[in-house]
Kinemage of the C-alpha trace (Angstrom):
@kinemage 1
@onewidth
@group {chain A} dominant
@subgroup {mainchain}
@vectorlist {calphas} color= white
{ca unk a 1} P 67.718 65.624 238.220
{ca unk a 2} L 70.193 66.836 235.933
{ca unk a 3} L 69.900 66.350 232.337
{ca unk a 4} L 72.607 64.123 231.908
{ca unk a 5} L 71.493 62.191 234.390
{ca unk a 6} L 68.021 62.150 233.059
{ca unk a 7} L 69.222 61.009 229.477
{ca unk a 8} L 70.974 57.927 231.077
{ca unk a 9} L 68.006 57.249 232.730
{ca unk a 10} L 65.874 57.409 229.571
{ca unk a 11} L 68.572 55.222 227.452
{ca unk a 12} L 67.832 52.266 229.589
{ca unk a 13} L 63.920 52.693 228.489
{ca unk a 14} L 63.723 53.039 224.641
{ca unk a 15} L 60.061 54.204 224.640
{ca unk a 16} L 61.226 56.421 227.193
{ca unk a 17} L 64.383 58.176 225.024
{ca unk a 18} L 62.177 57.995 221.689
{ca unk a 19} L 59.537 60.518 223.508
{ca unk a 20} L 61.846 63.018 224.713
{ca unk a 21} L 64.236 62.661 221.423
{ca unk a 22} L 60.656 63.239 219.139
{ca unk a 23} L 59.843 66.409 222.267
{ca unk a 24} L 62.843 67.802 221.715
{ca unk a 25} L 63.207 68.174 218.228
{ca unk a 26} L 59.767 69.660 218.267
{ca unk a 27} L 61.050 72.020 220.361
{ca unk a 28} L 63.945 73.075 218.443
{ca unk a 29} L 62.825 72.336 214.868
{ca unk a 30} L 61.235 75.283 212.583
{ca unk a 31} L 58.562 72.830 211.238
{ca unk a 32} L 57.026 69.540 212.422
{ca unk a 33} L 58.202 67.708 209.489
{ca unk a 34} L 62.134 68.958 210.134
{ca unk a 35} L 61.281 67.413 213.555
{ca unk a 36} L 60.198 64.640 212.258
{ca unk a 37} L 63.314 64.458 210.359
{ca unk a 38} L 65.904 65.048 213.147
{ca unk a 39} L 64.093 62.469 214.942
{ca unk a 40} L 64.494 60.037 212.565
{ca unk a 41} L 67.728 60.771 212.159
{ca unk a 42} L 68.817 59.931 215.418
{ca unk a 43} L 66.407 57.396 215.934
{ca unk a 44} L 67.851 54.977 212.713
{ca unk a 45} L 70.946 54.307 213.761
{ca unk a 46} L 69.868 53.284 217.673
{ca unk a 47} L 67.198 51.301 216.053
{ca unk a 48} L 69.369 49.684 213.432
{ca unk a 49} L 72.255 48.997 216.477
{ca unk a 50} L 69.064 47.017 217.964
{ca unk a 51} L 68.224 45.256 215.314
{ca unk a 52} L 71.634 43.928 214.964
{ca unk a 53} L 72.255 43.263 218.761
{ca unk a 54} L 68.881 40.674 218.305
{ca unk a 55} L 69.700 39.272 215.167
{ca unk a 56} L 70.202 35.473 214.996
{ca unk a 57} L 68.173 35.677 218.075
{ca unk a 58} L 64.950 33.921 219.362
{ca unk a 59} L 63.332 32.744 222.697
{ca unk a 60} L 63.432 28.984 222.649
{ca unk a 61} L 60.629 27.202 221.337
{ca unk a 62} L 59.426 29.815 218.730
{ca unk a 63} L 56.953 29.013 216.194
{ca unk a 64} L 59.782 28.779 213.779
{ca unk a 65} L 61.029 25.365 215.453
{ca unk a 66} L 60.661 22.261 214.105
């Protein structure tokens, strides 16, 4: 599988992308926390773009309805 191919694959499974994002900034990183860092700084903005795709979103009949 090429890598391309294997990213695309991993973007449909969050969990999935999050592992190899954190895997490969240990990899490349001089330190764990400048992993760390690179990982969360790719991370934020996918995970903010989620949180704003669900906002104003719930399953019907949440506890929030009256």
């Amino acid at each position: 599988m090429t890598q391309m191919r294997a990213e695309r694959r991993a973007a449909s499974h969050p969990a999935m992308l999050d592992g190899t994002g954190l895997a490969n900034a240990l990899i490349t990183e001089s330190s764990i926390d400048d992993a760390v860092r690179a990982y969360e700084n790719r991370m934020m903005p996918r995970s903010a773009q989620a949180a704003e795709d669900c906002r104003g979103t719930r399953p019907p009949h949440s506890p929030t309805d009256s």
